[in-house]
C-alpha positions in Angstrom: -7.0 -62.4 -40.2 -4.4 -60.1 -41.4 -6.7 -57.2 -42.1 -7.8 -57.5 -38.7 -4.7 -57.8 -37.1 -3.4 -54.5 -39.1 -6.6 -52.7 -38.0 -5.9 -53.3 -34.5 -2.5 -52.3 -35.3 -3.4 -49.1 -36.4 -6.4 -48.7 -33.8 -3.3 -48.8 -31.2 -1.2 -46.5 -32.9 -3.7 -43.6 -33.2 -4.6 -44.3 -29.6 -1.3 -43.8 -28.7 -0.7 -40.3 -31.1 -4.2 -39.3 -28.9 -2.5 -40.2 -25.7 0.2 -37.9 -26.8 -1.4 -34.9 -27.7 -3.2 -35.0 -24.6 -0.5 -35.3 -22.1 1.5 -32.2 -24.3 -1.4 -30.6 -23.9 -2.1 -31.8 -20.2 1.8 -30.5 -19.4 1.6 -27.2 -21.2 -1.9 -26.5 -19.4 0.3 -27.4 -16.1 2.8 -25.2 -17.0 1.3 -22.2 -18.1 -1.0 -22.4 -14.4 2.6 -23.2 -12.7 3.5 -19.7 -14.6 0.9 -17.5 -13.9 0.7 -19.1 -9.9 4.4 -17.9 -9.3 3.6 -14.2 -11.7 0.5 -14.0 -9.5 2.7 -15.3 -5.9 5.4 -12.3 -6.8 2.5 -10.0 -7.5 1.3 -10.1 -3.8 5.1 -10.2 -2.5 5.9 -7.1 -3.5 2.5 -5.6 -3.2 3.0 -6.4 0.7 6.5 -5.4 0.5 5.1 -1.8 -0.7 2.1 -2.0 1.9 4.9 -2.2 4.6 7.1 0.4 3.3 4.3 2.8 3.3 3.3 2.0 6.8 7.0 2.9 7.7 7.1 5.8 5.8 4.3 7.3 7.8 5.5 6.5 11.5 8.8 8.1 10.7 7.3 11.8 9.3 7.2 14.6 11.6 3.6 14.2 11.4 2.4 10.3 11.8 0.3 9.4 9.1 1.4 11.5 7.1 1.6 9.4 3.4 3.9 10.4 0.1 1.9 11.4 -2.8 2.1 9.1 -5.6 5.2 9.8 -8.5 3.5 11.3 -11.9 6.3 10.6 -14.0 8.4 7.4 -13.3 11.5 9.2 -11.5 10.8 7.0 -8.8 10.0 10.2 -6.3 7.2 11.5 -5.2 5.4 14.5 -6.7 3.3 16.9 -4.5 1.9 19.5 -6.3 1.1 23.1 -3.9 -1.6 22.0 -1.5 -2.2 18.5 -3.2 -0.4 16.4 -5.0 -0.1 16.4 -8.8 -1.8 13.4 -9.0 -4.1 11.2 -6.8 -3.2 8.0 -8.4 0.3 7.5 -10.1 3.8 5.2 -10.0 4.5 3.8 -7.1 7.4 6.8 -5.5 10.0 3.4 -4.5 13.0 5.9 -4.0 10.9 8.2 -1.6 10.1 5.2 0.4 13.5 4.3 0.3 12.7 0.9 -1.6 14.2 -1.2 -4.8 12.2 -0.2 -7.8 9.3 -2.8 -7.4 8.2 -4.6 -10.3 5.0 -7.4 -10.4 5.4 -10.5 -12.1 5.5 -9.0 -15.5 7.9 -6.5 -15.1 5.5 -4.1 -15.2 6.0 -1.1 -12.4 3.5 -0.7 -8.9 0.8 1.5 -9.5 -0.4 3.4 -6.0 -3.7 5.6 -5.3 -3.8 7.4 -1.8 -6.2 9.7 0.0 -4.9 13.1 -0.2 -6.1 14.5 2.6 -3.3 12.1 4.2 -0.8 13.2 1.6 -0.7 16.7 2.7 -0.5 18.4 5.6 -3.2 21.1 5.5 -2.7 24.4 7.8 -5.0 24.0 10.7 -6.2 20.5 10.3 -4.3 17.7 11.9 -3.4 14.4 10.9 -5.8 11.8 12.9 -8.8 9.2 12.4 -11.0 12.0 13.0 -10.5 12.6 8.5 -12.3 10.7 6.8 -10.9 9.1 3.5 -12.7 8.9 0.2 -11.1 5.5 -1.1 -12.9 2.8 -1.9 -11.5 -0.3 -2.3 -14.2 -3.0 -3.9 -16.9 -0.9 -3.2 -17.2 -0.8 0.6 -14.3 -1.0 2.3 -12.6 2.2 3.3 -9.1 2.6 2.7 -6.1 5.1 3.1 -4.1 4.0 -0.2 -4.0 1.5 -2.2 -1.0 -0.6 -4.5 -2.0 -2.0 -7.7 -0.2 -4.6 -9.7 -0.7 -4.1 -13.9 0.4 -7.2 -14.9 1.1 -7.4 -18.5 -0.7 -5.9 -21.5 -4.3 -6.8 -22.4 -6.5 -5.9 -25.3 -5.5 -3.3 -27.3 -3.0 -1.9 -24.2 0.1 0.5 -25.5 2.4 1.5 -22.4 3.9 4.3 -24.2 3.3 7.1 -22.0 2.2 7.0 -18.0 -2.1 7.4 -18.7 -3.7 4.9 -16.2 -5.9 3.2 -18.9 -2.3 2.1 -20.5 -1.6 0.1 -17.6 -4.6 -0.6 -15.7 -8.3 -1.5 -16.6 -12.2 -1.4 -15.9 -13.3 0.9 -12.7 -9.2 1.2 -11.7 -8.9 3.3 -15.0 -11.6 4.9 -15.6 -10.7 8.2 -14.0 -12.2 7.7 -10.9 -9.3 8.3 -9.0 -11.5 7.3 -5.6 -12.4 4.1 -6.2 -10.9 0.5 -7.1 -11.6 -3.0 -7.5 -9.8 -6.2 -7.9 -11.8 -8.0 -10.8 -9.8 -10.8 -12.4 -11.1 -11.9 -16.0 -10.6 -11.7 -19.4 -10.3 -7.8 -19.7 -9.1 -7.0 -15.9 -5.7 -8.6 -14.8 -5.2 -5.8 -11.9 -3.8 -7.0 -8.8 -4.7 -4.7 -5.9 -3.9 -4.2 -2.1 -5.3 -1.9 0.1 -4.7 -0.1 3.6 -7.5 -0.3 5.5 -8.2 3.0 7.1 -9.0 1.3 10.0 -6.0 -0.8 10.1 -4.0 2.4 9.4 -4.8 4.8 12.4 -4.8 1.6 14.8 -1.4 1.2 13.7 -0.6 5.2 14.0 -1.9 5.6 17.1 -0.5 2.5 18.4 3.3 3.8 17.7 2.5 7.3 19.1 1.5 6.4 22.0 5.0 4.0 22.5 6.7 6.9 21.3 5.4 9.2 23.6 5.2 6.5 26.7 9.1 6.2 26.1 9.6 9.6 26.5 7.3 9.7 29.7 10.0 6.9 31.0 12.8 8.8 29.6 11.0 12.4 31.6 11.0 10.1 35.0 14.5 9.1 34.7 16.1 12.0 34.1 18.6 12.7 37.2 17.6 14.1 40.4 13.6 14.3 38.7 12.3 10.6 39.5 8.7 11.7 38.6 6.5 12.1 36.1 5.5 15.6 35.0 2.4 17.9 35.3 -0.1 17.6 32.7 -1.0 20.8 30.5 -4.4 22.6 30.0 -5.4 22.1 26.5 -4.2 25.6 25.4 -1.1 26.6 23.7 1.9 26.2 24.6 0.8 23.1 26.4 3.1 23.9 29.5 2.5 21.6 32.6 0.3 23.1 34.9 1.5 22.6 38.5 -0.5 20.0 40.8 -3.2 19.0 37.7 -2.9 15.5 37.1 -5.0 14.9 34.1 -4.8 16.8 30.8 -2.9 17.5 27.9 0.4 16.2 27.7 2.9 18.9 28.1 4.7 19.7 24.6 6.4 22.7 26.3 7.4 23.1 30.0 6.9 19.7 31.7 7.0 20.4 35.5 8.6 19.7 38.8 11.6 18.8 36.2 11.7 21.4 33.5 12.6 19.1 30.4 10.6 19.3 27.6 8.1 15.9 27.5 7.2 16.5 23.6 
């Protein structure tokens, strides 16, 4: 009777020691997800929070659309190299977009790719949807930059100098410069966020127009004008062209009130 009674004894207390380890382990598990949920919910804050400063930065250039190149050596600024830019995927350039110095969840700095035909402004082609961008983001969609957050080390990854395969892995890094993926495993911890193209010029051409619609208001309520103005042939200089009422919007003389609509 004894010997039973101390085997069920014992029975119970290695059940409990197994109840133990499991919860520890059950809590740690919990943590660690709780861990990487809030690295991976700061990842996509600031990856939006870059997405939107990039969007401003390109309705407030003399040229809408017009994006920064990326930064090629970690000063934070932009680097535009002659025609180009120095490089087509780099740091993200915070100061030039006027932002803190983003960092994803593991303190690790924005990475940020960008089509450089909207980088720089090329003599004789303008800025529209009309150019066509050779980013791809997962394969098929078409975008005009893209943010990447590394995340922390992985494999046999040694940030000692600013190489892409240091930071980033798989199609991101493998010097394809044009085309990205997010692919979250083992060996690929990227985070990535794109601009669509699409999304891009919609929202260009939606702030040009407000632009140039307030100065059409600002034109008609000029004193002792009360109209609108003349519209232009489309032919430099782009001055209104008495009693034509559809064309190009004047950018020089804007007739009957001689103001300047552009």
């Amino acid at each position: 009777m004894n010997r039973t009674r101390a085997r069920g004894a014992a029975l119970l207390a290695l059940l409990a020691m197994v109840m133990i380890v499991v919860s520890v382990s059950f809590v740690a598990s919990v943590s660690l997800n709780k861990q990487r949920t809030e690295k991976s919910s700061r990842n996509l804050s600031q990856l939006h929070a870059a997405k939107e400063a990039l969007l401003g930065y390109a309705l407030r250039q003399s040229a809408p659309g017009l994006l920064p190149c990326p930064d090629a050596n970690g000063d934070g600024f932009a680097n535009p190299g002659g025609s180009s830019c120095s490089r087509q995927l780099g740091y993200l350039p915070y100061k030039t977009l006027q932002l803190d110095d983003l960092r994803d969840g593991s303190g690790a700095k924005l990475w940020y790719a960008v089509e450089l035909s909207y980088a720089v402004e090329t003599p004789g082609t303008e800025l529209n949807p009309s150019l066509a961008s050779s980013l791809r983001l997962n394969t098929t969609e078409v975008v005009a930059a893209v943010v990447l957050a590394p995340g922390p080390p992985i494999g046999n990854q040694q940030r000692t100098n600013n190489n892409a395969d240091r930071y980033l892995e798989g199609v991101n890094a493998n010097g394809t410069t044009t085309t990205y993926a997010l692919a979250k495993d083992e060996t690929n911890n990227d985070e990535l966020l794109g601009i669509d193209a699409g999304e891009f010029w919609t929202t260009i051409e939606r702030y040009v127009l407000y632009s140039l619609g307030q100065r059409l208001i600002a034109y008609h309520d000029t004193p002792n004008c009360d109209e609108y103005p003349w519209a232009a042939q489309n032919t430099a200089p782009y001055n209104s062209d008495a009693g034509r009422e559809a064309g190009q919007l004047p950018s020089g003389n804007a007739i009957p009130f001689n103001g300047a609509a552009g």
